[in-house]
N, C-alpha and C positions, 0 to 999 in steps of 0.2 A: 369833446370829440376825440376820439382816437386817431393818433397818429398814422397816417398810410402815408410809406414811399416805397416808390417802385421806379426801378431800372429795366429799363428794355431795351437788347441790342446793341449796347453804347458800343460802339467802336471809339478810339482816339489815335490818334498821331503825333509823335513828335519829330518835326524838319523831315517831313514824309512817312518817318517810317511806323506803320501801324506796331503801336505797343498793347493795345485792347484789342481783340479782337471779335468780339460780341457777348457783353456780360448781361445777364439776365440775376433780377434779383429783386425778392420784396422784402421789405419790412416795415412791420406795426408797431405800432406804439405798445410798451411792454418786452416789448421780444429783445436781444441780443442776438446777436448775428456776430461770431468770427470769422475771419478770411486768413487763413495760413497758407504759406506754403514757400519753397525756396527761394532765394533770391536773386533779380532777373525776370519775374513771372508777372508782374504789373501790380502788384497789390498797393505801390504808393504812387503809382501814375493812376491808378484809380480816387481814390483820394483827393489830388489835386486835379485832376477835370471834374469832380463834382463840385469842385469848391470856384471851379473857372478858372485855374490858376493858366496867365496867359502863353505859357511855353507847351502846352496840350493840345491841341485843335480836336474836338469831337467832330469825328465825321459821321454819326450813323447814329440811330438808337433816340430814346427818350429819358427822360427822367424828371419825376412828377414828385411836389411834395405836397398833399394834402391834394389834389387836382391839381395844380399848379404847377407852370413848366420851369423848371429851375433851368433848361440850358437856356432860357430866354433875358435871365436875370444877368445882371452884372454882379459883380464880387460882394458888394457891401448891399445890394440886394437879396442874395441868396442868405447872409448870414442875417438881414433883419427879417426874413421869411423865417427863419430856424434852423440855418443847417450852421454846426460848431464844427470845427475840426482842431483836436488839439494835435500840434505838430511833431514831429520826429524833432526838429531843430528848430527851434524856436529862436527869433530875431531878437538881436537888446538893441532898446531905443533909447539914447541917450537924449534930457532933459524932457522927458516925460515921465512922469511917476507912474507905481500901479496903479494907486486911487484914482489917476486924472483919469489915466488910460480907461479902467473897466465904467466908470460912472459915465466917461463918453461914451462906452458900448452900451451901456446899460440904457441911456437915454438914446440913442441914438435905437435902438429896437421898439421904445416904448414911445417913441414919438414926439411930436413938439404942444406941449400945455401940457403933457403928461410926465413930463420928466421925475425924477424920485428922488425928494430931497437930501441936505448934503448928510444931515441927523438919520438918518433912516438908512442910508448909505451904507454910513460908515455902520452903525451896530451891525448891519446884517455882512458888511465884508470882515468884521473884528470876530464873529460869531463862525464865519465858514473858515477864518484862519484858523484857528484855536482848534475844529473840529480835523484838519489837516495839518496840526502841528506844525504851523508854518509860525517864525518870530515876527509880531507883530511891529516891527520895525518894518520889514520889505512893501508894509504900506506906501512909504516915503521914499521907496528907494527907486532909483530910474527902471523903467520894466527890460528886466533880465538882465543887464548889467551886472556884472560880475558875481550874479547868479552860480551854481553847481550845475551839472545835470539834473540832480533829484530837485533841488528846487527848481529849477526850471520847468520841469514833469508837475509837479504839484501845483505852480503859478497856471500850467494851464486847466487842470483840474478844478480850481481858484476860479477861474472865469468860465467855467461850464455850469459849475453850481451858482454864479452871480447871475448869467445871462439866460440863466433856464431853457436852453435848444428843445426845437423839437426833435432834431436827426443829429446824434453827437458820432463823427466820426476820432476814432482813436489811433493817428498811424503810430505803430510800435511806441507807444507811450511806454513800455515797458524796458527797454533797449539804456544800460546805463543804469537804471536803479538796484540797489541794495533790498536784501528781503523787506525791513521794514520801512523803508520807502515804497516799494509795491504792497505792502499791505494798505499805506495808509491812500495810496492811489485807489486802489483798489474799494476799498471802504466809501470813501469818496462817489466813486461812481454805482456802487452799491445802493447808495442813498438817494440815487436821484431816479434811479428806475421806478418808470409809472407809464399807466395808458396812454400820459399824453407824448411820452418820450422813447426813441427806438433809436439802440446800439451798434455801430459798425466797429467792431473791434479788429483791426490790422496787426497781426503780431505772427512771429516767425516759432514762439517757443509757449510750450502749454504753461508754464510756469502762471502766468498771469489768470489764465484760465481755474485753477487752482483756487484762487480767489475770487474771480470774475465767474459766475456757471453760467456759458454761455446756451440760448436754445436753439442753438442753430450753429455748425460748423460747416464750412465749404471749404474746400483744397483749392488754391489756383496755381493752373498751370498755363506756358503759353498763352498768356493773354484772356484765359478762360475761368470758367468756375468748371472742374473735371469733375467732382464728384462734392457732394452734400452729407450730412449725418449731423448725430446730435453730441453730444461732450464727449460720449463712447472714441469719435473717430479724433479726437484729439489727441487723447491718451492713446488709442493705439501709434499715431503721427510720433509724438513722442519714445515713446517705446522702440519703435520698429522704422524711423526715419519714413521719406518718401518714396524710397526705390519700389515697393509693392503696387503704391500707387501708379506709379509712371508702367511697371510689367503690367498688371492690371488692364490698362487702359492702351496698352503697347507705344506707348509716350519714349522715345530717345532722348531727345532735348528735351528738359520741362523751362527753358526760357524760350523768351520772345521770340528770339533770331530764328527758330522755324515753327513752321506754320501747321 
């Protein structure tokens, strides 16, 4: 089955004050979908109320994965429905390794009597290292713990190809890497695109895009999606900054604080 999600309306708040203020958005399985645009504009408060992060309060709107209401889900319910989000900042936990960590994610999606042996594990996370040029030592090593940025970028990449999402959001996964560190990000998520899987790529600079061809680019401003296009409107964004867009649209502020 093809992947359908769709956002409708979503408003959110943070300690009252509306940071969303009605975002409209679908996406299929197959498709890429980026979301640029300055920052101040919601693009990583968005991110975090799909995922329920609990400093957000949705006040308004829907959001549906497959039929399915994901504001209705709790945190490790939405991610064993399918939605991943690899993070800007990603957390280190000390005395938890990566292997414990992902083979817990892994079973913990695929459920109880179905769990995925410890043999079968390990080849298939030894296989996706190697393809991400990650040293197979950070198997063993506490997750993220005195990690780089780029490995911290690629460990979550690491766990998007183990946990196979249906909805992979990206917030600025690219923020902090090196050209061939975003190549090899980039290749990574290349390889997972399929019917049953659809992209929200968060990023402020086309660079990624470059590697990533996204089919679908949206501008957000003020809490909004302003304007839509396809890879064309990236490249002009880059080129020619946002100021057109905000004349354009007659936008002064393109952050939150007005309305």
């Amino acid at each position: 089955m093809t992947t359908q999600f769709e956002i409708q309306g979503l408003k959110s708040s943070i300690e009252g004050k509306e940071i969303l203020k009605g975002i409209d958005l679908k996406i299929k399985g197959g498709e890429v979908h980026a979301i640029m645009g300055p920052n101040g504009t919601g693009k990583s408060t968005l991110a975090s109320a799909l995922m329920g992060h609990p400093k957000y309060e949705v006040t308004d709107g829907s959001v549906t994965l497959n039929g399915e209401d994901v504001l209705e889900m709790a945190v490790d319910e939405r991610a064993r429905a399918g939605l991943f989000l690899a993070m800007q900042y990603p957390s280190e936990i000390t005395g938890v390794t990566n292997a414990d960590f992902l083979r817990s994610a892994i079973n913990a999606r695929r459920g109880e009597g179905n769990e995925i042996s410890l043999i079968k594990f390990v080849r298939q996370m030894e296989g996706k290292m190697k393809e991400l040029e990650m040293n197979p030592e950070f198997m063993h090593r506490y997750l993220n713990e005195g990690f780089s940025g780029g490995e911290k970028k690629r460990n979550e990449i690491l766990q998007m190809m183990l946990l196979e999402p249906k909805l992979v959001i990206l917030d600025e996964i690219d923020s902090g890497l090196d050209i061939d560190a975003l190549r090899i990000v980039a290749e990574g998520v290349n390889a997972m695109r399929s019917e049953d899987r659809g992209f929200l790529i968060i990023t402020h600079y086309q660079r990624l895009l470059n590697y990533i061809t996204p089919d679908y680019v949206h501008v957000m401003m003020q809490g909004r999606i302003v304007k839509s296009g396809g890879p064309e409107l990236a490249q002009r964004l880059e080129a020619e900054g946002y100021d057109w867009v905000k004349e354009e649209l007659g936008i002064v502020d393109e952050t939150v604080g007005q309305a």
